[in-house]
Backbone as numpy.savetxt, mean C-alpha at the origin, in Angstrom:
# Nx Ny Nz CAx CAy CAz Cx Cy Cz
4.76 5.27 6.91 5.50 4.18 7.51 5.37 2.92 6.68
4.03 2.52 5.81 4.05 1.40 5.21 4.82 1.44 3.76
4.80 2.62 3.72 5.05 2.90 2.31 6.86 2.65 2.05
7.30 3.41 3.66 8.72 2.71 3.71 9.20 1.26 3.47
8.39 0.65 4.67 9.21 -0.36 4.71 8.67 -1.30 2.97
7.49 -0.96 2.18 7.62 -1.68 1.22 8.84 -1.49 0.43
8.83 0.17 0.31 10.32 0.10 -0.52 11.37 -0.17 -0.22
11.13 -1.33 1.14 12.75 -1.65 1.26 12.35 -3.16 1.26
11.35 -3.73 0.38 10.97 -4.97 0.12 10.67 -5.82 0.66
9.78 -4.96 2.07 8.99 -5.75 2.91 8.04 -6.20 2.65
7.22 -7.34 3.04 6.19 -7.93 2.52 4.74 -7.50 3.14
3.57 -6.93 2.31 2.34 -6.99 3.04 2.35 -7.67 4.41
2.93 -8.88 4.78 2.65 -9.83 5.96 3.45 -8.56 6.86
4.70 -8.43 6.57 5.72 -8.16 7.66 5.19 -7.07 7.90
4.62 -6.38 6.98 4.63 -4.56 7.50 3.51 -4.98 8.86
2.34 -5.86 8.50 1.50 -5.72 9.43 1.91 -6.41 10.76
2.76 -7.13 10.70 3.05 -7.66 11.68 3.80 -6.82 12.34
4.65 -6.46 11.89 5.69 -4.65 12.78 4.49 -3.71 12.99
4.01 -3.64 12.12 2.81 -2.73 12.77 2.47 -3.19 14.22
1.61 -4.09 14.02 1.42 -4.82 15.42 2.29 -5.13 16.18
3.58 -5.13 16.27 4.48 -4.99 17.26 4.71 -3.63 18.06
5.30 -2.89 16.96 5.14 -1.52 17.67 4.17 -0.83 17.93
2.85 -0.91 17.91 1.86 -0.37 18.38 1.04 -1.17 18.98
1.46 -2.04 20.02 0.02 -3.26 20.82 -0.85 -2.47 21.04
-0.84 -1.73 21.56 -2.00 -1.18 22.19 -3.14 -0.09 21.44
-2.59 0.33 20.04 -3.21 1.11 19.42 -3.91 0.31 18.34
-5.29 -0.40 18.23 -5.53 -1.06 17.44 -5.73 -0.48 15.95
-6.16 1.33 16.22 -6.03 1.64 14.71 -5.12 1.45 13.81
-3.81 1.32 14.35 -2.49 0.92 13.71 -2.43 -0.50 13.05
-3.31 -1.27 13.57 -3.28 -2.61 13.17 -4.33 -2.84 11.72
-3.75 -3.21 10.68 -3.83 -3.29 9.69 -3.51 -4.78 8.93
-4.44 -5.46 8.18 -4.38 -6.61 7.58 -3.65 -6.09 6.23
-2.69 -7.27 5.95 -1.87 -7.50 4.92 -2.78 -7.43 3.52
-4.00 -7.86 3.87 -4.76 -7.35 2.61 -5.42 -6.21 2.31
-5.12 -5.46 3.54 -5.90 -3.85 3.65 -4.26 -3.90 2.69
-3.20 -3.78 2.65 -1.84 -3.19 2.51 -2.06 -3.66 0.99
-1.99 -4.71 0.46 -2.13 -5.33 -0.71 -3.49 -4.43 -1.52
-4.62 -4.02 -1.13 -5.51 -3.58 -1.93 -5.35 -1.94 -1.92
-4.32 -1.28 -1.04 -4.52 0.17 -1.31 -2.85 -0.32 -2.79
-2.64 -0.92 -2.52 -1.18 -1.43 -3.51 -2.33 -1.31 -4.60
-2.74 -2.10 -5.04 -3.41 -2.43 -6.01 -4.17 -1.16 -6.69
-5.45 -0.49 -5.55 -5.81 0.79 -5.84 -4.70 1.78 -6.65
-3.61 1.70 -5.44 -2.24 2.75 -6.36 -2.09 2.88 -7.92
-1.99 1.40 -8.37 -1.25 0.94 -9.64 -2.45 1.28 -10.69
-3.69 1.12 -9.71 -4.98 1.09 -10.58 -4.75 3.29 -11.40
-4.59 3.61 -10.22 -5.02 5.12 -10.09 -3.72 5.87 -11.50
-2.62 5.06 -11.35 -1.39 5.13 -12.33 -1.65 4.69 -13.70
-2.41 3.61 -13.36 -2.65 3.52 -15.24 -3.84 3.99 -16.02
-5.05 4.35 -15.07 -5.96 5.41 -15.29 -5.66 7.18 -15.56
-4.66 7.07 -15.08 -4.15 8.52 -15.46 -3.13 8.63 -16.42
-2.28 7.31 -16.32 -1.61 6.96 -17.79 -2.50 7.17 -19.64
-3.46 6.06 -19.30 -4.18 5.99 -20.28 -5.15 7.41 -20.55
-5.51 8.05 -19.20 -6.20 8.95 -20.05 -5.00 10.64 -21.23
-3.77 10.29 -20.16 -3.05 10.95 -20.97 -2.93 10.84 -22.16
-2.41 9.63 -22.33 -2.55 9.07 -23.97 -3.64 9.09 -24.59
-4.87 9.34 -23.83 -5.70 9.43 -25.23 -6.19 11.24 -25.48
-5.74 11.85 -24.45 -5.74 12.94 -24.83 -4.41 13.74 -25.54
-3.52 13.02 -25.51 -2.65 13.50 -26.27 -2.52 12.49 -27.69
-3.33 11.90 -27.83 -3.63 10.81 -29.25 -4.48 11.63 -30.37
């Protein structure tokens, strides 16, 4: 679900805030914009670690 609405250029803020709309009552659903921002970050991390090790095994 988060992963959608980023690719439709929603912002860390908004996803969590729809989060928290549609789920009041389920607090596991509720998620800080910087939990959303650091698995982002993790992602990009995990992409260029597997980038680079390609290249150096194919170097």
């Amino acid at each position: 679900m988060v992963t959608s609405k980023l690719q439709l250029q929603w912002s860390p803020e908004q996803v969590a805030g729809w989060l928290r709309q549609l789920f009041p009552s389920y607090e596991e659903y509720h998620v800080s914009h910087e939990t959303i921002y650091r698995s982002q970050v993790a992602a990009v991390m995990r992409l260029l670690t597997c980038s680079l090790v390609q290249v150096k095994i194919c170097s």
